[in-house]
Residue frames relative to the residue before (quaternion, step in Angstrom):
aa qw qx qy qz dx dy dz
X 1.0000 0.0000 0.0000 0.0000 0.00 0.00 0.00
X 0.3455 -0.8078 0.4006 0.2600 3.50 -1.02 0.84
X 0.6981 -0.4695 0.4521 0.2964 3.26 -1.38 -0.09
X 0.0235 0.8755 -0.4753 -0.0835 3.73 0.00 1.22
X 0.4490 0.7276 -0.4284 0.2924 3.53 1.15 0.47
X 0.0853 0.8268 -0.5504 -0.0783 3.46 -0.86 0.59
X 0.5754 -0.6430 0.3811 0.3319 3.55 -1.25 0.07
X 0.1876 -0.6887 0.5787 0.3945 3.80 -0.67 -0.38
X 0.5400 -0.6335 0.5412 0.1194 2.73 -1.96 0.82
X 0.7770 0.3171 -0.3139 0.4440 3.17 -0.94 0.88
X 0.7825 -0.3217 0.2848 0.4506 3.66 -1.62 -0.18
X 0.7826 0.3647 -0.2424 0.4424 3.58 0.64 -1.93
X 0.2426 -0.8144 0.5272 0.0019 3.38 -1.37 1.28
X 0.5490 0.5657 -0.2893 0.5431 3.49 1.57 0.30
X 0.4626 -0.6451 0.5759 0.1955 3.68 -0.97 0.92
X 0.0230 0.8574 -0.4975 0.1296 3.29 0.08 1.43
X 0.4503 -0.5718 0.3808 0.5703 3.35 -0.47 -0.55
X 0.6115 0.4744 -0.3966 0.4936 3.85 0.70 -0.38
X 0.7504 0.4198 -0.2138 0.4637 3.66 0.96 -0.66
X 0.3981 0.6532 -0.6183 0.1805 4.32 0.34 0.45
X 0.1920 -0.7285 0.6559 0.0471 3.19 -1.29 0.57
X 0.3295 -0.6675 0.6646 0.0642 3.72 -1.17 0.56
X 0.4546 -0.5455 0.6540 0.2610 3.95 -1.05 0.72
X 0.1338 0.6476 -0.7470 0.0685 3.69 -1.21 0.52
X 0.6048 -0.5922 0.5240 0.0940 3.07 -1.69 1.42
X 0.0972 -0.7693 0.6061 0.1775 3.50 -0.53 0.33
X 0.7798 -0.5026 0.2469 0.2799 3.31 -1.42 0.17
X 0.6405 0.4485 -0.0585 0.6206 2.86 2.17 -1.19
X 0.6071 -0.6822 0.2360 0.3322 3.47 1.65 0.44
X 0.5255 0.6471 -0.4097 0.3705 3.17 1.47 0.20
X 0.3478 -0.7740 0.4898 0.2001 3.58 -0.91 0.39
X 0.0762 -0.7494 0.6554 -0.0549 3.89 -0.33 1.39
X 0.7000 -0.3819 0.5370 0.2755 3.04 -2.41 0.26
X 0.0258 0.7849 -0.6161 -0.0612 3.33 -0.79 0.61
X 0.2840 -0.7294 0.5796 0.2267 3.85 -0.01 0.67
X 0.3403 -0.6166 0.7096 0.0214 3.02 -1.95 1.74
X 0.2939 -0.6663 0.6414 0.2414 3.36 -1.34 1.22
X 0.4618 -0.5907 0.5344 0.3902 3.74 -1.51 0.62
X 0.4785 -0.5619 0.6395 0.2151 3.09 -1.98 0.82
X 0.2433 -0.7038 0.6204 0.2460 3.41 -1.52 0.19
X 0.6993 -0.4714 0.4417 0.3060 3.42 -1.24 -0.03
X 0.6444 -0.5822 0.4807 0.1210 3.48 1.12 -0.92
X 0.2739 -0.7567 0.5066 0.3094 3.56 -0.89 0.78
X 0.3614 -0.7357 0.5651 0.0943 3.18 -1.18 1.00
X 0.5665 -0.5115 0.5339 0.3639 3.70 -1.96 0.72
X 0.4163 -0.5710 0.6210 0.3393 3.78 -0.96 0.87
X 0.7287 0.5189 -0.3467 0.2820 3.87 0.49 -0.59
X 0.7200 0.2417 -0.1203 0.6393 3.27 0.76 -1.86
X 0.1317 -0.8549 0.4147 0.2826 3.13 0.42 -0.91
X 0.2127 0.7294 -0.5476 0.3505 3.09 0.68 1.76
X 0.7155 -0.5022 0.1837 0.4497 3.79 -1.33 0.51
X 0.3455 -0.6980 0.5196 0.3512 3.86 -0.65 0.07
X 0.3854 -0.8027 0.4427 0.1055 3.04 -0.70 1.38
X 0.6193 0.5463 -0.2035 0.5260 4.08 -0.06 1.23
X 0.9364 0.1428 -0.0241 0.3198 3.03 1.52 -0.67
X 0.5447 -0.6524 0.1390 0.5083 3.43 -0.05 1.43
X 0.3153 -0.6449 0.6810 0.1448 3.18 -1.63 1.05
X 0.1195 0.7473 -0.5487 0.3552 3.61 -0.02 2.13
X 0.5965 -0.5242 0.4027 0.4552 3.55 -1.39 0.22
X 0.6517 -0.5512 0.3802 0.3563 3.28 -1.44 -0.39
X 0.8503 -0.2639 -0.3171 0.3268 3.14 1.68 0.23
X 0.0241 -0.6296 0.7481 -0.2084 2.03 -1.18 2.18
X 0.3711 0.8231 -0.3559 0.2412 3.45 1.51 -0.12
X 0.7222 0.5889 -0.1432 0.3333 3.24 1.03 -1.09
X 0.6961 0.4613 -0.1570 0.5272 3.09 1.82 -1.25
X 0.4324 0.7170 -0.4358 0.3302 3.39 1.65 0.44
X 0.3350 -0.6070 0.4813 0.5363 3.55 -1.18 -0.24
X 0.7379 -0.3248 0.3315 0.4900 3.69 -1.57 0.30
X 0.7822 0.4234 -0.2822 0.3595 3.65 0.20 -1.23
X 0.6561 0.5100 -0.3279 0.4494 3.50 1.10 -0.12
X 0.7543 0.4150 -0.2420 0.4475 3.49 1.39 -0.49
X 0.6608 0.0533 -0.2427 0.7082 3.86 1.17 0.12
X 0.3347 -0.5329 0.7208 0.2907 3.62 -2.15 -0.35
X 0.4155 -0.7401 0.4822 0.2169 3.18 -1.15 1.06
X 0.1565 0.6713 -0.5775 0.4374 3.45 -0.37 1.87
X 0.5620 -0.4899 0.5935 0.3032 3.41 -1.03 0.82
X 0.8800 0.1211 -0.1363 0.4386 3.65 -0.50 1.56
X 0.1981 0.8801 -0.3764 0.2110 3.09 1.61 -0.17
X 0.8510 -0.0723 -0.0411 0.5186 3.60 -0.57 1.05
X 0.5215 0.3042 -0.5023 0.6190 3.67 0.78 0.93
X 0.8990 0.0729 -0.0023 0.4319 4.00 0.04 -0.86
X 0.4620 -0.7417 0.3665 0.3196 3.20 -1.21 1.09
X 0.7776 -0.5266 0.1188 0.3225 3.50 -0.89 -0.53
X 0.6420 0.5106 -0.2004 0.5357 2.80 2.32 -0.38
């Protein structure tokens, strides 16, 4: 049976939110820190506020280097309000 322990990388040693790591398999079977990027929530309806559906769920900037179709839906309100 193997050895599931691994080490983190780097200075910070606490499970923060800036700091989560994931086990990953190496080729040679060893098992390392792999660093998790943080999710966001998403653009939201100014009304209901619930997620808009259509559109990448990315930081704020990374928005810019999207393409157009990935950042609104073409719809009267498109990426400020949902559909109902």
């Amino acid at each position: 049976m193997g050895d599931n322990r691994y080490t983190r990388k780097g200075r910070k040693s606490y499970n923060t939110r800036s700091n989560k790591m994931k086990p990953v398999r190496t080729p040679g079977g060893r098992l390392t820190a792999g660093k998790l990027k943080k999710t966001t929530k998403g653009p939201r309806c100014s009304d209901c506020k619930c997620a808009l559906p259509g559109i990448k769920h990315v930081k704020k900037s990374v928005y810019p280097h999207l393409k157009k179709r990935e950042r609104t839906v073409s719809r009267a309100y498109g990426g400020a309000t949902c559909a109902s």
